[in-house]
N, C-alpha and C positions, 0 to 999 in steps of 0.2 A: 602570781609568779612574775616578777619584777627584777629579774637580776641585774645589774649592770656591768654585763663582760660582753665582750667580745664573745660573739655565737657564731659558730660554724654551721651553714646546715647542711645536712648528708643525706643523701635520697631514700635510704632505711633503716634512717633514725640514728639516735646516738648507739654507740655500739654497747652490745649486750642489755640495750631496752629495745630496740628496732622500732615496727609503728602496731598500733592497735586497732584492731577490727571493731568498725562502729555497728553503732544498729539504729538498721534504719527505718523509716515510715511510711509503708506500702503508697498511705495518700501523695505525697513527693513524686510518684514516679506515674511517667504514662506506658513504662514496661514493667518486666518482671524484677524482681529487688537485684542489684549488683550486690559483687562483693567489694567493700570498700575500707581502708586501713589510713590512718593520719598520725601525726605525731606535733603536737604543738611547743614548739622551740622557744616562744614565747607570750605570754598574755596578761594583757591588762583589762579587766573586767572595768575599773572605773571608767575607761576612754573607749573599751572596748576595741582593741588593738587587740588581732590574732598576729603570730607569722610562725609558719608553718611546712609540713609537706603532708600528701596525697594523693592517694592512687582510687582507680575506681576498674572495674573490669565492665562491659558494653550496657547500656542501661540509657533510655529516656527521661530527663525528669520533666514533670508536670509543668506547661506553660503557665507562666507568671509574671509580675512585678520582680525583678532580682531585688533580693531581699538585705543585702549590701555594699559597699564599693568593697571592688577586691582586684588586686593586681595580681597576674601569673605570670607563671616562667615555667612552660612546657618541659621537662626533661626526657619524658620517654613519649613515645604516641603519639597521636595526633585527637582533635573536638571537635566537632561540627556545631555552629552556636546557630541556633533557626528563630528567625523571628518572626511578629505578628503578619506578613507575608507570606511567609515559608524560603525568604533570602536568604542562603546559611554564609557564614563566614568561619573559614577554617583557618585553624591552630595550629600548626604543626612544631616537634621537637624543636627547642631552641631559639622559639619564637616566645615570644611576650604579649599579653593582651590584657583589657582593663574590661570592667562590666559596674558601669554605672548602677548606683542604687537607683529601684524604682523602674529600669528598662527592663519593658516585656519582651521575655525569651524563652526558650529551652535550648537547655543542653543535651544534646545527643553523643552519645558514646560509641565508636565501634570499633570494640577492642579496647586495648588493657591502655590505662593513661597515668601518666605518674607528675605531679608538678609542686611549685615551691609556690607560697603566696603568702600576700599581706593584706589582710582583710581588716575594715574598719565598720564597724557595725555599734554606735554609739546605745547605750543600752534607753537613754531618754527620745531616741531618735527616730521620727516616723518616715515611713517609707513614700517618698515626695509623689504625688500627683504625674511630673514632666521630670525627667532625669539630666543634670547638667548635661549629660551628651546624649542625643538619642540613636544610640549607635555601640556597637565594638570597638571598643580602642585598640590598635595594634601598633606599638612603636616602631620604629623603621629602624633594625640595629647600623644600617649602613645611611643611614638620614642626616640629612643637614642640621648644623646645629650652630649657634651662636658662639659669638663669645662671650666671656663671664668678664665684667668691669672689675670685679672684685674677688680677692678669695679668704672671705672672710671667716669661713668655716673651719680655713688653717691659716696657724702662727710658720710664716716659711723660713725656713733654713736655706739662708745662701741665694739662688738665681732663682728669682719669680718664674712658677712654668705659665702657662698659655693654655686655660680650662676653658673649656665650652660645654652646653646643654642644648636640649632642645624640650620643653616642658610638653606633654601629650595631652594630661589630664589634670584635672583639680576636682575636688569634691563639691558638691554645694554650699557646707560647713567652711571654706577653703584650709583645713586641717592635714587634706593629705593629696600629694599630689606624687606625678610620676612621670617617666620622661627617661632620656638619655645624657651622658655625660659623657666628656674624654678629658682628657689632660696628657701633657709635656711629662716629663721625669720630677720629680720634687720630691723631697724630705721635710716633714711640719714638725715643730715642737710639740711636746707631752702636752695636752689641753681636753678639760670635758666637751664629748662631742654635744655641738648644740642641739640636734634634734634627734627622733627615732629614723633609722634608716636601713633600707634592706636593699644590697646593691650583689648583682649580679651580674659577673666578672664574663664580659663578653671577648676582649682583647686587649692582652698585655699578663701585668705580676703586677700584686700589690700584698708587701708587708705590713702587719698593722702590731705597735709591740702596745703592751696594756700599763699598767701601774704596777705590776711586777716584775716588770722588764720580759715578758712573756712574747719570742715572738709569733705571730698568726702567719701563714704565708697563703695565701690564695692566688690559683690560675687561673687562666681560659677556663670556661663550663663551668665553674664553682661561685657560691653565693655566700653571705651573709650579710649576719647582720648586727647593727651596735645599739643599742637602748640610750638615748639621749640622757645624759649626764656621764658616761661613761670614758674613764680617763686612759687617753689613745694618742699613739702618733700616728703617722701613714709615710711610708714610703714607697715611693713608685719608681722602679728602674728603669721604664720604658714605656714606650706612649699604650694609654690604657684607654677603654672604651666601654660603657657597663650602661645597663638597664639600671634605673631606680626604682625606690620608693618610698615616701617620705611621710611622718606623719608627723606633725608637731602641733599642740594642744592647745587650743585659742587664747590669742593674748602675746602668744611666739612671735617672732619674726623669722623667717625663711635666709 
């Protein structure tokens, strides 16, 4: 499933398909089975590119190796992430976190959790020995961030705005990376977007119209995402501030 539009994601699926009840495997868990529902918005089995949403109601899983890198975006409830210490690091709505392939964890649930995510689990790809981070990644939505020398990702219409990031995480692969972004007001020309990306709209409005002249309009609280080659403008009417997530397939450039 490869489309290349512009995807909205909605936190109980596309309407009139909503999300689907998994089933799951007693061995996974060091509790009793949760009940758990997902909806996959997009996937590429060659690169192994999920992005999706997810809920789970209170439930242990079995400590392990995290068995992929995967970015989230909390929207309802809160996680408690416990490591090979018993040091937890907590999630709460509206917050962002990353989990390194390969870092030994468990996820702890208590209570009903709902969230958005980009998951890369390459299908030829072993689960590393030491994880590029050994830790939780948790962006800082109000964190310092650079400035961007260049804004090569848009063809700009009229006054160069003033972008900056601050990069959190990168994969071992370096394929997929994650972090914070803001930008000034700007309007881009129509151009295929260069990479996979799933950005979630922390502060501001951003329009995005498609190759049918389609326009998208996202606020504050709302996510998506664009499938790298996908032909897009972006319009921002006012200073904007978003979580990423980025994957682009070796050989890319960033």
């Amino acid at each position: 499933m490869t489309n290349k539009k512009i995807i909205r994601l909605e936190p109980n699926g596309p309407e009139g398909v909503g999300l689907e009840e998994l089933e799951l495997n007693p061995a996974d868990f060091q509790s009793s089975l949760p009940v758990q529902h997902a909806y996959d918005y997009y996937v590429d089995e060659d690169s192994g590119l999920i992005i999706g949403v997810w809920d789970t109601t209170t439930m242990q899983e079995k400590f392990g190796p995290y068995e992929m890198d995967e970015f989230m975006w909390v929207i309802e409830g809160h996680v408690t992430m416990v490591d090979e210490n018993d040091d937890e690091t907590i999630v709460k709505a509206g917050e962002a976190f990353i989990i390194p392939k390969g870092y030994p964890c468990s996820w702890r649930q208590d209570g009903y959790l709902k969230k958005y995510a980009m998951i890369f689990d390459p299908p030829e790809g072993e689960i590393p020995e030491t994880p590029t981070v050994n830790g939780i990644i948790k962006p800082l939505s109000d964190g310092p961030m650079m400035e961007l020398a260049a804004t090569d990702t848009f063809i700009i219409k009229g006054e160069m705005p003033t972008q900056k990031h601050h990069i959190y995480y990168e994969d071992i692969t370096g394929q997929m990376r994650s972090g914070t972004w803001g930008s000034t007001p700007f309007e881009s020309e129509m151009k295929p977007f260069p990479r996979n990306e799933m950005v979630c709209l922390l502060e501001g409005n951003i329009t995005l119209m498609d190759v049918d002249r389609c326009e998208h309009h996202f606020k504050a609280g709302e996510a998506f995402f664009i499938p790298m080659g996908t032909i897009c403008s972006w319009w921002v009417m006012e200073h904007v501030r978003t979580f990423y997530a980025i994957f682009q397939p070796a050989g890319g450039a960033f």
